[in-house]
C-alpha positions in Angstrom: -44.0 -66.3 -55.1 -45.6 -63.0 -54.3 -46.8 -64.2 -50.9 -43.4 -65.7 -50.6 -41.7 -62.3 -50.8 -44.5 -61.2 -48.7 -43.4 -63.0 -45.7 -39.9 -62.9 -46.3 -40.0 -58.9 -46.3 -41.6 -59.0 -43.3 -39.5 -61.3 -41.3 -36.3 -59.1 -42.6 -38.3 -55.7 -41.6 -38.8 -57.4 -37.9 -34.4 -58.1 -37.6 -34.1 -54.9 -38.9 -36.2 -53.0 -36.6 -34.9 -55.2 -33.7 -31.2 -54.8 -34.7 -31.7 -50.9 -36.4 -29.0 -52.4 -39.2 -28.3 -50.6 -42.7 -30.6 -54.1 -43.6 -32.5 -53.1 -47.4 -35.5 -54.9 -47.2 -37.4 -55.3 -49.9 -34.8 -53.3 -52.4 -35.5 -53.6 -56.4 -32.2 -54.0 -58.2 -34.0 -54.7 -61.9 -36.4 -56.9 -61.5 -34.5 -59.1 -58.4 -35.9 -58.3 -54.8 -32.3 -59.0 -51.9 -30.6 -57.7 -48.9 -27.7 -55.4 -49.5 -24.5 -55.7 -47.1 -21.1 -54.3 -46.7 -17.8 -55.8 -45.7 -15.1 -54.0 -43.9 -11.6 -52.7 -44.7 -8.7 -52.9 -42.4 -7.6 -49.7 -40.6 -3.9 -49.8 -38.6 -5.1 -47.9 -35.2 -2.3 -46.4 -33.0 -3.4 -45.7 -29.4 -0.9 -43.3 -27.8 -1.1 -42.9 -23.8 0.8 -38.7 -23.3 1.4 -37.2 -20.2 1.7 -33.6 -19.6 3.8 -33.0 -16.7 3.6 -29.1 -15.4 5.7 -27.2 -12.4 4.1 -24.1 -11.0 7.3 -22.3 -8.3 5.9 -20.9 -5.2 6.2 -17.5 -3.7 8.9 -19.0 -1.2 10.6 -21.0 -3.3 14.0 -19.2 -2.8 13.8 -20.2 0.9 13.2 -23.9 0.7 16.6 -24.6 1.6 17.1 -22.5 3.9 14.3 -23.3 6.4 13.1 -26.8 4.8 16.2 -27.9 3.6 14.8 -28.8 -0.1 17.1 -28.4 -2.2 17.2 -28.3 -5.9 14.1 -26.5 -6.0 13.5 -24.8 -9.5 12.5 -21.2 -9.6 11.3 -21.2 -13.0 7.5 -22.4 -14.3 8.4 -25.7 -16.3 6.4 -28.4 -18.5 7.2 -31.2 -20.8 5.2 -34.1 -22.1 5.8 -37.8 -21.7 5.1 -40.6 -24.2 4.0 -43.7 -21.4 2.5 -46.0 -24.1 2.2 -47.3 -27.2 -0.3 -49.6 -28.5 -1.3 -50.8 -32.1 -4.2 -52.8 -33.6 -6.2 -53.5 -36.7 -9.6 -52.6 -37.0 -12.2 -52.9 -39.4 -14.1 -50.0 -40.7 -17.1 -50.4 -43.4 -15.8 -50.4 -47.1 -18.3 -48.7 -49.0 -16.5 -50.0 -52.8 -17.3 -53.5 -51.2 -21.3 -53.2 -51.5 -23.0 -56.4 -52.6 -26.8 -57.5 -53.1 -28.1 -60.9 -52.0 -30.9 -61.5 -54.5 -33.6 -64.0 -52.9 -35.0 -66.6 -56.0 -37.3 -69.1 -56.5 -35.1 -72.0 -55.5 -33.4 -70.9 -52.9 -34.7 -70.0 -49.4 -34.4 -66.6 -48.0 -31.1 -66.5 -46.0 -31.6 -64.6 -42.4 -29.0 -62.1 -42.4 -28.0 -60.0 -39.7 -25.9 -57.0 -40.0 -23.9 -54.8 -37.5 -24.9 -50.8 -36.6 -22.8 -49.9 -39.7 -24.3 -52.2 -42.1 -21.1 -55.3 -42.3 -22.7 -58.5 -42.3 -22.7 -60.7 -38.8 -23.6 -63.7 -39.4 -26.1 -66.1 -41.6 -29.3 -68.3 -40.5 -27.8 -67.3 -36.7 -30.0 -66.8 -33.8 -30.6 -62.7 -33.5 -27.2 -61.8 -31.3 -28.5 -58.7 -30.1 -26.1 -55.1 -30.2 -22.4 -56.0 -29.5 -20.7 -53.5 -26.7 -18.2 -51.3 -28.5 -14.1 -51.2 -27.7 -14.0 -49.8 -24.7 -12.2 -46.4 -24.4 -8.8 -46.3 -22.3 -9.6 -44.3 -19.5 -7.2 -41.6 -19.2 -5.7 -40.6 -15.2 -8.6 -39.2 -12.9 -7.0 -35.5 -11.9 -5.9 -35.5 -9.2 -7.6 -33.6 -6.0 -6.3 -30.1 -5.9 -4.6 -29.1 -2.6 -6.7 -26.4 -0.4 -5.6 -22.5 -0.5 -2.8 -22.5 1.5 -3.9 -18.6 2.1 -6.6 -20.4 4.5 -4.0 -21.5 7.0 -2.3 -18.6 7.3 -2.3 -16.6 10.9 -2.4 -12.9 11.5 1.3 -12.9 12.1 2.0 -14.4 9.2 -0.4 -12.2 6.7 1.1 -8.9 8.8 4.5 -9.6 8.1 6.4 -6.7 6.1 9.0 -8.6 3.8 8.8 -11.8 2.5 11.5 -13.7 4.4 9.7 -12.8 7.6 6.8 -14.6 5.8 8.6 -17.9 4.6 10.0 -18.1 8.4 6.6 -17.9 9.9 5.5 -20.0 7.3 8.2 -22.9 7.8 7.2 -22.5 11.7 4.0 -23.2 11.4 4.7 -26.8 9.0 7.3 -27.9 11.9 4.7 -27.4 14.4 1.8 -29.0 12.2 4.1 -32.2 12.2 4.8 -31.5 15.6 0.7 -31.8 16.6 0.4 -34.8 13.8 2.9 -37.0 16.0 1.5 -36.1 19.5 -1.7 -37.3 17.9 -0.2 -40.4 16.7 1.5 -41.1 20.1 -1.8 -40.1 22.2 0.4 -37.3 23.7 -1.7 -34.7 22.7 -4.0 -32.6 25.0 -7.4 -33.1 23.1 -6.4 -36.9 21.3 -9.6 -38.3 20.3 -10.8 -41.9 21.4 -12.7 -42.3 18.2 -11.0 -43.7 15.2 -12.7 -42.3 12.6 -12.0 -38.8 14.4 -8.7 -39.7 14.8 -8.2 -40.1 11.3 -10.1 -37.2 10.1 -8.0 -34.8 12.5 -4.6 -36.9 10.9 -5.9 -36.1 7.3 -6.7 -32.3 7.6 -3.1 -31.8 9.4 -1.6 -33.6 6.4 -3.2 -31.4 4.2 -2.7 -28.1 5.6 1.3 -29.6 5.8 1.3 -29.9 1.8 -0.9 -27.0 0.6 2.0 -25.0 2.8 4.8 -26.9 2.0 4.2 -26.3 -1.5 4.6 -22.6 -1.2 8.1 -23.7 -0.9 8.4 -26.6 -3.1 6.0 -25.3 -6.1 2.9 -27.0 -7.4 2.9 -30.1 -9.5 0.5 -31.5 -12.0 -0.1 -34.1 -14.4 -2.6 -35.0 -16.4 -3.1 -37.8 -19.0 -5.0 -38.3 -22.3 -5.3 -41.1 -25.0 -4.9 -40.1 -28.8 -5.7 -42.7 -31.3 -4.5 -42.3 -35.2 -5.4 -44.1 -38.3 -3.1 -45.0 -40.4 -5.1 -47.1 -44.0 -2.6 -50.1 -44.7 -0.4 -50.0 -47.6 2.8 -51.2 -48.3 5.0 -48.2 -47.0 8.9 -48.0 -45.3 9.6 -45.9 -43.0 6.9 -43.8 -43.5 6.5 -41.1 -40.4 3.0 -41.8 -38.7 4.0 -39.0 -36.0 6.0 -36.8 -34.0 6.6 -36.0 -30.6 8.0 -33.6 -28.6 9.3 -33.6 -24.5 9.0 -30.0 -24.8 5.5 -30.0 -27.3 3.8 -32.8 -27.1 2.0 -34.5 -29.9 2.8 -33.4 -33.1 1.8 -33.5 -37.0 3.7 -35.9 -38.9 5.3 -32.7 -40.7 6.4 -30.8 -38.3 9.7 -31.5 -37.5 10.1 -29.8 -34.2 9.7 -33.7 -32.8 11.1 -36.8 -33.6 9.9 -39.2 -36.1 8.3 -42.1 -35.1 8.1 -44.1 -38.9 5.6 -47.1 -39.7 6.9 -50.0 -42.3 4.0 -52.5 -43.5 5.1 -55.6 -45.7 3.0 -57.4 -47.4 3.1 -61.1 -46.6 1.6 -61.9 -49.8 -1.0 -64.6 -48.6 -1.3 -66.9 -51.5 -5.0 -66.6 -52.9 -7.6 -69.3 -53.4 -7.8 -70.5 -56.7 -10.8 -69.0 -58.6 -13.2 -71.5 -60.3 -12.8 -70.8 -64.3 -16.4 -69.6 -65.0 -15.6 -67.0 -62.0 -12.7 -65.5 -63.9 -14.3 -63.0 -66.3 -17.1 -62.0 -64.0 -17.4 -58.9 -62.6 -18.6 -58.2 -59.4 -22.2 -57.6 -60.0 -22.1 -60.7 -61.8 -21.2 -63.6 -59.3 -23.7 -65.0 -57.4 -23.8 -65.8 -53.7 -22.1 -63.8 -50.5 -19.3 -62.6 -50.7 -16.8 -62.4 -47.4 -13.0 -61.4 -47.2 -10.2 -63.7 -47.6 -7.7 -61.3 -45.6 -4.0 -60.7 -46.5 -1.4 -60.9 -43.4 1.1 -57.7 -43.0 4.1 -57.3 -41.2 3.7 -53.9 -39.3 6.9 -52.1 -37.2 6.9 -49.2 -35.2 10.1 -47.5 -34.8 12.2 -44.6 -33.7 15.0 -43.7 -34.9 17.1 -47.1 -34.9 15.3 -48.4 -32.2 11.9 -50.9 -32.5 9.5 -50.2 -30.6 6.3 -52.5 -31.7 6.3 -55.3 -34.6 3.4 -57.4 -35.4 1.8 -59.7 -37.7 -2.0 -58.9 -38.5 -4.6 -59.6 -40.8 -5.1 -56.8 -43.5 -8.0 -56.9 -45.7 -6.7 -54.6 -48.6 -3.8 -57.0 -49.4 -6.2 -60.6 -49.8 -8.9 -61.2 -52.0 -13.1 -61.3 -51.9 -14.3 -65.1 -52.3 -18.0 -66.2 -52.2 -20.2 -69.2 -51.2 -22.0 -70.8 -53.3 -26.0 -70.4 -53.4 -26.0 -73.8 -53.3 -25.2 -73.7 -49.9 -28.4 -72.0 -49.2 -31.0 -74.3 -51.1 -34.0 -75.9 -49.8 -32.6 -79.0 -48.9 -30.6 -77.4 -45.9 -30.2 -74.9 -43.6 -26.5 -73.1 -43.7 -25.3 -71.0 -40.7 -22.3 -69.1 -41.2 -20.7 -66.8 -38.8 -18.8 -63.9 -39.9 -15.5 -61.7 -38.3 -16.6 -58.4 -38.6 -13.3 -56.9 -38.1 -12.1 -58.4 -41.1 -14.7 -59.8 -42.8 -13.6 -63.5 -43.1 -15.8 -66.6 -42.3 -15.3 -68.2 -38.6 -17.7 -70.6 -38.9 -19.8 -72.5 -41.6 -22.3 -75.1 -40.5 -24.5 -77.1 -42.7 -27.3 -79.1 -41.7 -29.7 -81.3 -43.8 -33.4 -82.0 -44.0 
């Protein structure tokens, strides 16, 4: 038995130094030597896509009609926010009140368990599956490439000017003639029109964006940039219950702060009817029952909405509303090898397969 528990130790220590897992090796609990494992609890993650959308006015922008012919060209700064998307998903996070202790006996062989990062058992008697990549993040918008000074195309006429008309004329003359020199080039009218096409195109892309670093003098400067937010939200049965606000004029706001609207979660529980539990089972407590225990997730009905209007609804599987089952050691006896794979979102069994000597 000693040597036994020798060996067995050391094959554990080698999956846990391989998989760097929350794996106990080797862990008294009385007099019973085991591997200790969590499983997870369901968290309702909301993944919210927000664009901030900001106007800078330029120094001409009271002349854009006049000698571009823009019109409706604001002369005041503005910004406001944009909600682009809405996503929701459950995920499983470790549950530290669901800790349990596989204890490795006489009769039973030692079961090769491998656990994830954050200590939620994988799988059973499995081949070693080596880290599993994380979600990957939503990338937000690259920003974009800001425009060139548009001080750097301005001539000594313009710079000398004495009033600021004068300067938005001069200005606005020198964008009709930049278009003027972008379509000789594009005709091959033009004195010094290159024969290479890569020149070609590298003398069209400068003129294009001396035209819109000056045109925006005019026009005002434009930006946008985008960022993901996710939330957590722990399932319980709830109506209506505001998960956040948001503002066109602020953003993203605290659930409390009722300068935005509400945006209100409802969960139902589906009530998933539960195995029936074996009558020696009933009394036990949880340090009592023998053999692993896995999830036997709930199913919840999950809605988004704002104000009367739905915006997401769902089914999904919800940990906190089913019930913790086990198999039976028996499964795990000399006589066989069992291989059981495990959902570590939720906790539930995929896949049990038995095989006998």
């Amino acid at each position: 038995m000693k040597r036994n528990l020798i060996i067995t130790a050391a094959l554990l220590a080698s999956v846990t130094a391989i998989a760097q897992t929350e794996v106990t090796v080797g862990v008294m609990r009385g007099k019973d030597y085991g591997v200790t494992y969590m499983l997870p609890k369901t968290e309702i993650e909301i993944t919210l896509e927000i664009t901030r959308h900001g106007y800078t006015p330029g120094p001409f922008c009271q002349y854009a009609d006049r000698y571009l012919q823009e019109k409706e060209v604001s002369t005041r700064a503005e910004e406001h926010w944009t909600l682009d998307n809405i996503r929701m998903q459950a995920v499983g996070v470790p549950d530290k009140d669901r800790v349990y202790f596989v204890k490795l006996k006489d009769k039973t062989i030692a079961p090769l368990m491998e656990l994830t990062e954050d200590g939620v058992v994988r799988s059973i008697n499995l081949p070693f599956s080596g880290s599993r990549p994380r979600q990957p993040e939503v990338p937000a918008d690259r920003p974009e490439n800001p425009l060139p000074d548009p001080n750097r195309f301005l001539t000594e006429e313009i710079l000398l000017a004495n009033s600021t008309a004068k300067k938005a004329e001069l200005v606005a003359k020198e964008i009709y003639y930049i278009r003027e020199s972008r379509n000789d080039l594009l005709r091959g009218e033009a004195d010094n029109t290159p024969t290479d096409g890569m020149q070609l195109k590298l003398m069209l892309d400068n003129l294009e964006l001396q035209e819109l670093a000056l045109t925006e003098m005019f026009t005002g400067h434009r930006t946008r940039k985008t960022e993901t937010v996710r939330l957590s939200i722990t399932p319980a049965e709830m109506k209506d219950k505001v998960a956040f606000r948001f503002s066109q004029k602020l953003g993203l706001l605290d659930k409390d702060d009722l300068a935005g609207e509400a945006y209100c979660l409802s969960i139902v529980d589906l009530q998933t009817p539960p195995l029936p539990a074996a009558e020696e089972d009933k009394d036990k407590k949880k340090d009592e029952l023998e053999g692993v225990a896995y999830n036997l997730p709930g199913r919840a009905r999950i809605t988004l909405t704002q104000g009367n209007k739905t915006l997401l609804e769902t089914e999904m599987p919800v940990t906190q509303f089913g019930t913790v089952e086990y198999l039976a050691p028996v499964l795990f006896n000399k006589n066989s090898t069992t291989t059981v794979l495990f959902d570590t979102n939720t906790g539930g069994v995929l896949k049990v397969d038995r095989e006998q000597e």
